[in-house]
C-alpha positions as CSV (number, residue, x, y, z in Angstrom):
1,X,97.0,114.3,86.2
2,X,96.1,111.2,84.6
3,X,95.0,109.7,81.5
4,X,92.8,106.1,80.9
5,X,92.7,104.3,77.4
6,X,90.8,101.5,77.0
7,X,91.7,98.2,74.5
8,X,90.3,94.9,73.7
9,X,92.1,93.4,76.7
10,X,93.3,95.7,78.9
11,X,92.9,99.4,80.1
12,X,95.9,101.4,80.8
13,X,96.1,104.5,82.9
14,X,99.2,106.6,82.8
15,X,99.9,108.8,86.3
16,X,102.1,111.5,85.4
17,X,104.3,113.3,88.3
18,X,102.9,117.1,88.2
19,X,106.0,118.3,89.7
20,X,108.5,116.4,87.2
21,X,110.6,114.6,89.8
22,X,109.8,111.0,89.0
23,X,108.8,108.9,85.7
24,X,105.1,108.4,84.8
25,X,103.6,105.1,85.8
26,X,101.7,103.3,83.7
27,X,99.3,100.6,85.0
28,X,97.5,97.9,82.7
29,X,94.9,96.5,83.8
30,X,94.1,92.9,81.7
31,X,91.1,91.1,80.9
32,X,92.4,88.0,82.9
33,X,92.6,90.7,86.6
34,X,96.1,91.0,86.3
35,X,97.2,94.9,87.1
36,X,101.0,95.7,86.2
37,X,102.6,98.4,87.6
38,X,105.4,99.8,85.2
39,X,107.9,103.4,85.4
40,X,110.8,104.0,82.9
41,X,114.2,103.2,84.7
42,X,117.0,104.5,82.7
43,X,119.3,101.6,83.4
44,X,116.8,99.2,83.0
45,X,114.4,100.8,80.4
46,X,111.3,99.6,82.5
47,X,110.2,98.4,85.8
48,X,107.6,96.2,86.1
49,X,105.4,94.6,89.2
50,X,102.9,92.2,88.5
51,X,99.9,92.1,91.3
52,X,96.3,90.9,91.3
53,X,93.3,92.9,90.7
54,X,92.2,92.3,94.5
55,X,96.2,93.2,95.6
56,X,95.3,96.6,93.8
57,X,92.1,97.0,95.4
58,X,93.8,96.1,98.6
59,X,96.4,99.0,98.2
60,X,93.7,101.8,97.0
61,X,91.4,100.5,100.5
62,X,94.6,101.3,102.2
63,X,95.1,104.8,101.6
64,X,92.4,105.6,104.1
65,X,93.2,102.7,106.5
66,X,94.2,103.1,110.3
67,X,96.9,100.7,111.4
68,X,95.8,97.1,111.5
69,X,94.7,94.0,109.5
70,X,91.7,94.4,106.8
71,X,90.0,92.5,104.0
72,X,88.3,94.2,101.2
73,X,85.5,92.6,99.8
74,X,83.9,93.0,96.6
75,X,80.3,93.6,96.4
C-alpha cells in the first residue's frame, strides 16, 4: 500500500510495510531531480539517502534485470 501527495516542489510517496515488520519509507521527490529515501530509526529518528532522479530510475529498471551491466535511458 502506498500513498502519493503532491506539493509545489516535491512529491512524496509513503510505502507502508503491509505486514508491520519494518518502518514506512517515505521518498520525496524535488523539483531540482533529487529523490530521498527516508524510514524512522528509533535511535536515530530518521534515515536518510540522497540519490538522483536517474539513480532511482536505475534501481526501479533493475527489478526486472538479469545479471549484467545496463543503462537506462530516458525517452
Amino acid at each position: 500500500m502506498f500513498t502519493v501527495e503532491h506539493e509545489d516542489d516535491m512529491t512524496i510517496v509513503v510505502a507502508m510495510d503491509e505486514s508491520d515488520k519494518q518502518e514506512d519509507i517515505r521518498v520525496h521527490f524535488t523539483a531540482e531531480g533529487d529523490v530521498y529515501l527516508l524510514q524512522y530509526v528509533d535511535e536515530i529518528e530518521d534515515q536518510v539517502i540522497v540519490i538522483t532522479y536517474q539513480q532511482w530510475k536505475d534501481l526501479m529498471a533493475c527489478m526486472h534485470a538479469t545479471e549484467g551491466m545496463f543503462k537506462v535511458e530516458v525517452i
